[in-house]
DSSP file (Angstrom, degrees, kcal/mol; ACC not computed):
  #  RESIDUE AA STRUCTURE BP1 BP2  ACC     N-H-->O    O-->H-N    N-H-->O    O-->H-N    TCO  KAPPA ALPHA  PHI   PSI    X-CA   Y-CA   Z-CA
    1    1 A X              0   0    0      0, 0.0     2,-0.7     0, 0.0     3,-0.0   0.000 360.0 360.0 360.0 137.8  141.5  160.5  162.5
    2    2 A X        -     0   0    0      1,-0.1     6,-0.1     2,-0.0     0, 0.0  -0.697 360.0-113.1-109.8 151.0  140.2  161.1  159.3
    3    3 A X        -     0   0    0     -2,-0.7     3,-0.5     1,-0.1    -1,-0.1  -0.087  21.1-136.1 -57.0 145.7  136.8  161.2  158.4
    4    4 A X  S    S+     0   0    0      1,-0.3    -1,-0.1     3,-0.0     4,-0.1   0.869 101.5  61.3 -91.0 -29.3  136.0  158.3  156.1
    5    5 A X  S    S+     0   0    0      2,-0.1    -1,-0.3     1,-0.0     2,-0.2   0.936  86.9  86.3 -34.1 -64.3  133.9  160.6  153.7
    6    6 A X  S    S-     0   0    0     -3,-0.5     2,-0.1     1,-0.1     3,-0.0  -0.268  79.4-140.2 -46.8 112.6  136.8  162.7  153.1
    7    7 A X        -     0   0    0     -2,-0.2     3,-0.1     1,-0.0     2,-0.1  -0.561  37.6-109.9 -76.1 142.2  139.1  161.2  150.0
    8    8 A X        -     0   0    0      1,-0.1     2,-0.2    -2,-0.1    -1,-0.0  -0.476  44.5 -87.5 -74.9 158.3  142.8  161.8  151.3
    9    9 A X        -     0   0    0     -2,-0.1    -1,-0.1     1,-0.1     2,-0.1  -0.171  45.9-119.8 -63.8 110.3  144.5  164.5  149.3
   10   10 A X        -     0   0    0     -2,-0.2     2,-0.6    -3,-0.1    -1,-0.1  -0.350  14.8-148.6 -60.3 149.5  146.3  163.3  146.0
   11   11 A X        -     0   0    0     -2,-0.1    -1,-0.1     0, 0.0     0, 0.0  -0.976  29.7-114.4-118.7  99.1  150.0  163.8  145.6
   12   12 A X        -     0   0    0     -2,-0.6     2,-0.6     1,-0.1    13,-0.0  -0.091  31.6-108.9 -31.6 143.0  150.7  164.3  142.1
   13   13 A X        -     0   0    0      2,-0.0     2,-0.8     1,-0.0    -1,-0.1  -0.797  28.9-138.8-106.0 124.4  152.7  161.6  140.6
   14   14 A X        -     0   0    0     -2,-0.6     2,-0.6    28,-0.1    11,-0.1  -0.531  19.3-177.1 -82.5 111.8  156.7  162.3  139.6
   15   15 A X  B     -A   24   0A   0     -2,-0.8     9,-1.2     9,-0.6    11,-0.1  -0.925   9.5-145.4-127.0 137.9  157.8  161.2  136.9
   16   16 A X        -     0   0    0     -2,-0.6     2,-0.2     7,-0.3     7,-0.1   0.435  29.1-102.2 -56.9-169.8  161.6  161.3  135.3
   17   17 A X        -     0   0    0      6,-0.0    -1,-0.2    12,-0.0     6,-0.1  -0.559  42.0-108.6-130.9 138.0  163.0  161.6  132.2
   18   18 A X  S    S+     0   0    0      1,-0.2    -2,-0.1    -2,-0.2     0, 0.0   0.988 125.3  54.0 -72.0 -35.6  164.2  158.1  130.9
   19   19 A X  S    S-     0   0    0      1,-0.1    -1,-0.2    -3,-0.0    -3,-0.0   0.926 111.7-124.7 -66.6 -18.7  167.5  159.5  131.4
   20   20 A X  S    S+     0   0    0      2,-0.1     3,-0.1    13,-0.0    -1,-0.1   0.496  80.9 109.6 110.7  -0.9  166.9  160.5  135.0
   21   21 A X  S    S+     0   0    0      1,-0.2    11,-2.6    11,-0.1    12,-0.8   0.884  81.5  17.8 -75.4 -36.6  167.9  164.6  134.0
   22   22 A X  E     - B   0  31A   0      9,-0.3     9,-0.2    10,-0.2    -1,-0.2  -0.932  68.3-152.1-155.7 137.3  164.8  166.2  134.3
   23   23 A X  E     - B   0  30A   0      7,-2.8     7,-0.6    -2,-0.5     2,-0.3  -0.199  22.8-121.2 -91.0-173.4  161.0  165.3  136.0
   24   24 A X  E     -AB  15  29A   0     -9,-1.2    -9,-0.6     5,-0.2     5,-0.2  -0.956  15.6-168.4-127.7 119.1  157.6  166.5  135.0
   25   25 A X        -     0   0    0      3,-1.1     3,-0.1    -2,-0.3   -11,-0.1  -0.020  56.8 -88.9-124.6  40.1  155.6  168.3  137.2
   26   26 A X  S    S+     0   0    0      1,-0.3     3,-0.1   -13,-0.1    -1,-0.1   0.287 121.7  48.5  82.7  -9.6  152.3  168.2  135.3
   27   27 A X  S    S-     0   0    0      1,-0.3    -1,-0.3     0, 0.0     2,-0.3   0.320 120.9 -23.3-127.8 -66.7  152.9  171.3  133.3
   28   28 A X  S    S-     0   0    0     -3,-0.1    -3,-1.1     0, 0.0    -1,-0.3  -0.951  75.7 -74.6-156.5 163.1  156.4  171.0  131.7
   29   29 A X  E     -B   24   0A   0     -2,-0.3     2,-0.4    -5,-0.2    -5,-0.2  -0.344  46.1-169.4 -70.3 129.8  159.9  169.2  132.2
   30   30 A X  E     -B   23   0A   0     -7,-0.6    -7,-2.8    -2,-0.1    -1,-0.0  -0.991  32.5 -94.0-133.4 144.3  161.8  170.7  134.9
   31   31 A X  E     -B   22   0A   0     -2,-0.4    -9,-0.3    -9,-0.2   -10,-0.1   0.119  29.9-169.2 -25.4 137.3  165.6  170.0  135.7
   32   32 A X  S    S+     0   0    0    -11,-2.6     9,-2.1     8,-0.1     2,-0.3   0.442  77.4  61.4-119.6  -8.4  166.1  167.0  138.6
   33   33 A X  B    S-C   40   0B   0    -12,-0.8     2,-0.3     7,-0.2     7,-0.2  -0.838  93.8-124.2-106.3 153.5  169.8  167.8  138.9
   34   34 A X    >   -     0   0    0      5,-2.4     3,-5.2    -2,-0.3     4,-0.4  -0.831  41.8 -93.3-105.6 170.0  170.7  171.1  139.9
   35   35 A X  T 3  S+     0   0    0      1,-0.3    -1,-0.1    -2,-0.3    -2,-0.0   0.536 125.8  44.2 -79.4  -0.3  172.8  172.7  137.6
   36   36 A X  T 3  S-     0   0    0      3,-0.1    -1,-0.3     0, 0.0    -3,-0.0   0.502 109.7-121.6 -76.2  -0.9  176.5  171.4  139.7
   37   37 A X  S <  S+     0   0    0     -3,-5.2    -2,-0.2     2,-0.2    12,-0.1   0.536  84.3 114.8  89.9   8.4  174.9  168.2  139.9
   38   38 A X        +     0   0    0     -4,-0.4    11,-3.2     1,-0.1     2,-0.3   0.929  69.2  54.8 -91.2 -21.5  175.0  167.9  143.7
   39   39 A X  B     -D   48   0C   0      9,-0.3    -5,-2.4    -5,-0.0     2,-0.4  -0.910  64.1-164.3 -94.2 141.8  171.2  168.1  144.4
   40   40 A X  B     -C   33   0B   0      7,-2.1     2,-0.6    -2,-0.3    -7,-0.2  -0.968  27.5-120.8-134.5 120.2  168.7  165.7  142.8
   41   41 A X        -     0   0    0     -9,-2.1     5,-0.2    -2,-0.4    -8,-0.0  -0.672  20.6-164.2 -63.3  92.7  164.8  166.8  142.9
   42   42 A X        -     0   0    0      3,-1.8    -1,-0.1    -2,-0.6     4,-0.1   0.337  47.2-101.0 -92.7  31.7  163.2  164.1  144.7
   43   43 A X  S    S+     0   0    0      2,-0.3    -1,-0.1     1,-0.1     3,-0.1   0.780 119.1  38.9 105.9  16.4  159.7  165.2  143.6
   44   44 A X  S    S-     0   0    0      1,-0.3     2,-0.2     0, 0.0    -3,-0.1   0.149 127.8  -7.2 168.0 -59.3  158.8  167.0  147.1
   45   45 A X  S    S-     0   0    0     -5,-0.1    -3,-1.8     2,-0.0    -1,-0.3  -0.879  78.2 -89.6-168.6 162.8  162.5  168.8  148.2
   46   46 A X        +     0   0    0     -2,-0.2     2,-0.2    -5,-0.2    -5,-0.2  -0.354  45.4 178.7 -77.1 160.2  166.1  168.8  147.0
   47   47 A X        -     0   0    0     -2,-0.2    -7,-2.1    -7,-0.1    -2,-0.0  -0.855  41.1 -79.5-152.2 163.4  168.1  166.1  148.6
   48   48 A X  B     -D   39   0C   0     -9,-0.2    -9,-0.3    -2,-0.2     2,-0.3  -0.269  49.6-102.4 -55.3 168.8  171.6  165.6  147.9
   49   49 A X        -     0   0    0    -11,-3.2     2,-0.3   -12,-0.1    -1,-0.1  -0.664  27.4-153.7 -88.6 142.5  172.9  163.6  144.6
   50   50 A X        -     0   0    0     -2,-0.3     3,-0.1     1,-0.1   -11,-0.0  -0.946  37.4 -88.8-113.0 139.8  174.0  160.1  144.7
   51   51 A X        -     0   0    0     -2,-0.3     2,-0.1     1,-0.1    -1,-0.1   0.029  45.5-130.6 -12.6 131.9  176.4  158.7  142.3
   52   52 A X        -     0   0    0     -3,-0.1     2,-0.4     0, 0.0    -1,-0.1  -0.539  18.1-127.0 -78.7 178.6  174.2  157.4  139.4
   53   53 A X        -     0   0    0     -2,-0.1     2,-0.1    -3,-0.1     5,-0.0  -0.991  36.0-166.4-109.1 104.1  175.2  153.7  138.6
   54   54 A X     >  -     0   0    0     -2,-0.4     4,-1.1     1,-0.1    -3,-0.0  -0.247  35.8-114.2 -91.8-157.8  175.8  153.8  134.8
   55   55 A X  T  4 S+     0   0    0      2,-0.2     3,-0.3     1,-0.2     4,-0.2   0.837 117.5  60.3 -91.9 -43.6  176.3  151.1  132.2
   56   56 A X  T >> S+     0   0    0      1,-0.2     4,-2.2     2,-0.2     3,-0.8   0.820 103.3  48.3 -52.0 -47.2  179.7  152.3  131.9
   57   57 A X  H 3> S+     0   0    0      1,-0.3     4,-1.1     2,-0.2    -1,-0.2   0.587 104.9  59.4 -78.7 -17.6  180.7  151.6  135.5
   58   58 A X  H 3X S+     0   0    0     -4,-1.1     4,-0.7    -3,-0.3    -1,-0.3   0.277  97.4  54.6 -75.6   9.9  179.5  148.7  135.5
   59   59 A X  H <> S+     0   0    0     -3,-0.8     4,-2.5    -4,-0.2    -2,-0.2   0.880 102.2  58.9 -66.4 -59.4  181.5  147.7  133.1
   60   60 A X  H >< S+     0   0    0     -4,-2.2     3,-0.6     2,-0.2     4,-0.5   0.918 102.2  54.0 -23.9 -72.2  184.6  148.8  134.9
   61   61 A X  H >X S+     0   0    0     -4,-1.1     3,-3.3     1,-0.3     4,-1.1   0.854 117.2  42.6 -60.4 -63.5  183.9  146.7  137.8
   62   62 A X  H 3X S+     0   0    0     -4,-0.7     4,-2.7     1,-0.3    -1,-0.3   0.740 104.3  57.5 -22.5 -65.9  183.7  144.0  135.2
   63   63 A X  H <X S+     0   0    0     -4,-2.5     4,-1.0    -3,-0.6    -1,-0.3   0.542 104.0  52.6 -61.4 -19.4  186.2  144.8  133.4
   64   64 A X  H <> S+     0   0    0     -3,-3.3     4,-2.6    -4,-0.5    -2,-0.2   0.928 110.7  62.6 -73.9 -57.1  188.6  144.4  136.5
   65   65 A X  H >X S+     0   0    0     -4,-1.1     3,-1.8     1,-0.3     4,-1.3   0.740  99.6  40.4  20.0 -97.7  187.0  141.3  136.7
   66   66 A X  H 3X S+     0   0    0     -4,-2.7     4,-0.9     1,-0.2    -1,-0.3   0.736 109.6  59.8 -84.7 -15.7  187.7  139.8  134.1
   67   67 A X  H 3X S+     0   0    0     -4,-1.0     4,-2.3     2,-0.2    -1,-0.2   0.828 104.2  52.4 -59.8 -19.6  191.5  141.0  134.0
   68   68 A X  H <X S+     0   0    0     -4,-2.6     4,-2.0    -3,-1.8    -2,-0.2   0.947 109.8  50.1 -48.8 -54.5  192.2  139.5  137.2
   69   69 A X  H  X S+     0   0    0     -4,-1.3     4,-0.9    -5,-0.2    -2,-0.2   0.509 113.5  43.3 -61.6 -15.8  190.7  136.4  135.5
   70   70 A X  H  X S+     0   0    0     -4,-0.9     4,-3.3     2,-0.2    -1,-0.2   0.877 114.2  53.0-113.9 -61.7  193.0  136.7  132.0
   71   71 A X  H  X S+     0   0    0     -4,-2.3     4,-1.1    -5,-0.3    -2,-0.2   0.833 106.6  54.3 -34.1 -63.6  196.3  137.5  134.5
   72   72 A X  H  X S+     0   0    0     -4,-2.0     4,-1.9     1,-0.3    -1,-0.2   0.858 115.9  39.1 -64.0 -43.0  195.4  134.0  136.6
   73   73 A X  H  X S+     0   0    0     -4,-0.9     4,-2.2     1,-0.2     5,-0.4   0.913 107.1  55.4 -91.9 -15.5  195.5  132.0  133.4
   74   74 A X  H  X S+     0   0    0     -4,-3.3     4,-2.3     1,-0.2    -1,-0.2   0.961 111.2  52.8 -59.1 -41.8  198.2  133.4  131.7
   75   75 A X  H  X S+     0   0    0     -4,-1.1     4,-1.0     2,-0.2     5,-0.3   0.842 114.2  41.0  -7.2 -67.6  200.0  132.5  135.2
   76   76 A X  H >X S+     0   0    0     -4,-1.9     4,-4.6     1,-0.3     3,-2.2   0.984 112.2  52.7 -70.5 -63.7  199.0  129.0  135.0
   77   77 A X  H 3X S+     0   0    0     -4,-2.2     4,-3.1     1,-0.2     5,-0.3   0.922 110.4  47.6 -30.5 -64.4  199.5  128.5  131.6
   78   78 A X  H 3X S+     0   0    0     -4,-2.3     4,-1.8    -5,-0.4    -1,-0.2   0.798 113.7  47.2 -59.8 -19.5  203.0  129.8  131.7
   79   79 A X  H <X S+     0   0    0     -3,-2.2     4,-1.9    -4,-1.0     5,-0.3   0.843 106.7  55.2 -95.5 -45.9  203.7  127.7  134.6
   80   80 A X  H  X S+     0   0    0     -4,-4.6     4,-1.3    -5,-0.3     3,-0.3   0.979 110.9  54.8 -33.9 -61.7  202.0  124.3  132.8
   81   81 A X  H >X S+     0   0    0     -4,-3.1     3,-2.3     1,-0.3     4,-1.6   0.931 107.3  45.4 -54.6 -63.8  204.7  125.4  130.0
   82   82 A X  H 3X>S+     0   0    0     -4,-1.8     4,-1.7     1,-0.4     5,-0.7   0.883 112.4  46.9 -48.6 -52.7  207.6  125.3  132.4
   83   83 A X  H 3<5S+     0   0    0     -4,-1.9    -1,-0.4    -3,-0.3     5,-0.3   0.622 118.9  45.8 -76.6 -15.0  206.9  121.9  134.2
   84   84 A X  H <X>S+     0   0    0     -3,-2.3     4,-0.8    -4,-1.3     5,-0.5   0.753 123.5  31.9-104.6 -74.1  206.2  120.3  130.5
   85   85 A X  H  <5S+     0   0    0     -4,-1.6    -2,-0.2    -5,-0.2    -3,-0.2   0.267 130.8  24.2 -85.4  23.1  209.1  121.7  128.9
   86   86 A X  T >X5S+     0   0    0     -4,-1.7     4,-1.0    -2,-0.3     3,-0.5   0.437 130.8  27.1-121.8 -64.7  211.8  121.9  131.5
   87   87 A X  H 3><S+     0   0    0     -5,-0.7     4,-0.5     1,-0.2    -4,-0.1   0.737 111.3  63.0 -74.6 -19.7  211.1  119.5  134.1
   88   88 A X  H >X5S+     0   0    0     -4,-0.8     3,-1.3    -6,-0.4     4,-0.7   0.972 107.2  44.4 -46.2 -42.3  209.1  116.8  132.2
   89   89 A X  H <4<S+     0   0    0     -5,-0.5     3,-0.4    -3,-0.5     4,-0.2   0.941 120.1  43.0 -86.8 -35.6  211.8  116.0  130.1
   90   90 A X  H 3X S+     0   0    0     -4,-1.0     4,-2.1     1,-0.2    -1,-0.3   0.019  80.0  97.1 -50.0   0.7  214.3  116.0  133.1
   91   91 A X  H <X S+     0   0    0     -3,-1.3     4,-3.2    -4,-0.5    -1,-0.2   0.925  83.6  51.2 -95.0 -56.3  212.3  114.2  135.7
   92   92 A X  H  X S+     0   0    0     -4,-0.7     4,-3.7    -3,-0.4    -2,-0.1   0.909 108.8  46.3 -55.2 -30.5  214.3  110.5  134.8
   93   93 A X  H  > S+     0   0    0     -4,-0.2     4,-2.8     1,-0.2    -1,-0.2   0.938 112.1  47.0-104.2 -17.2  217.4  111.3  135.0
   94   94 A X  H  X S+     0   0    0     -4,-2.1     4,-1.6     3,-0.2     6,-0.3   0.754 111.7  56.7 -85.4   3.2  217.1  113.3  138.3
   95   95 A X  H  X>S+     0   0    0     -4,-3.2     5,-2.5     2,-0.2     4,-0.8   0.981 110.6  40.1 -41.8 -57.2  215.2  110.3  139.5
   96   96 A X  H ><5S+     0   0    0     -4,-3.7     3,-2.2     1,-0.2    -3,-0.2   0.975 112.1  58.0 -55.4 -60.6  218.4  108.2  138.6
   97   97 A X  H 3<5S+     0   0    0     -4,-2.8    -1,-0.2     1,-0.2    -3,-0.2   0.710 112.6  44.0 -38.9 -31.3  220.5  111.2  140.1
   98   98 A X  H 3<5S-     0   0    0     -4,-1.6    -1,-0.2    -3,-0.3    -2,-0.2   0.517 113.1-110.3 -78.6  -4.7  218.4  110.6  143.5
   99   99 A X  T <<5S+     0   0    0     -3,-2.2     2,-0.7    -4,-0.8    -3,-0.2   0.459  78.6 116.1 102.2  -8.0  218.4  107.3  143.8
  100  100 A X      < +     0   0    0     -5,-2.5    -1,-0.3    -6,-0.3     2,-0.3  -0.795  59.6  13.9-120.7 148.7  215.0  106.7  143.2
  101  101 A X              0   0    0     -2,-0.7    -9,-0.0     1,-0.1     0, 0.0  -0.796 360.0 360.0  99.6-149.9  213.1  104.8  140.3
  102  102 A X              0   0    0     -2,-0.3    -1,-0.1   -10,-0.0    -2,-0.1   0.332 360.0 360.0-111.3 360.0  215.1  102.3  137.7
């Protein structure tokens, strides 16, 4: 237990870079990637690096998105077109040819 007198020991606070490249460590900016980018300085120890998520990549994902989305109506569309201009116009007379309708 600690004694309630005692203030617990401060831990310096880490703070980035807006880009995320490089921390401050209370005297001057020091690198947070190492320099292949496979370890990220989490303030305390190296750890490995994780993928950032950029702006870009989420775009990608997006951007699949919404070509799926452009593919499915060009699809539809093209198949609306077919059934209005080939079968519409053709739909009485192979009624009459089947037997069914006037």
């Amino acid at each position: 237990m600690r004694d309630a007198g005692v203030p617990a020991p401060v831990r310096p606070q880490t703070r980035y870079s807006a880009d995320g490249f490089w921390w401050w460590d209370g005297a001057e900016w020091r690198a947070a990637l190492s320099q292949d980018r496979l370890w990220r300085w989490n303030g305390n120890a190296w750890e490995p690096a994780r993928p950032e998520r950029t702006v870009g990549s989420q775009i990608r994902g997006g951007g699949v998105i919404a070509i799926g989305i452009a593919v499915l109506v060009a699809v539809v569309a093209v198949a609306t077109a077919v059934v209005l201009v080939v079968i519409m116009p053709n739909a009485a007379a192979l009624l009459k040819e089947w037997g069914i309708g006037p």
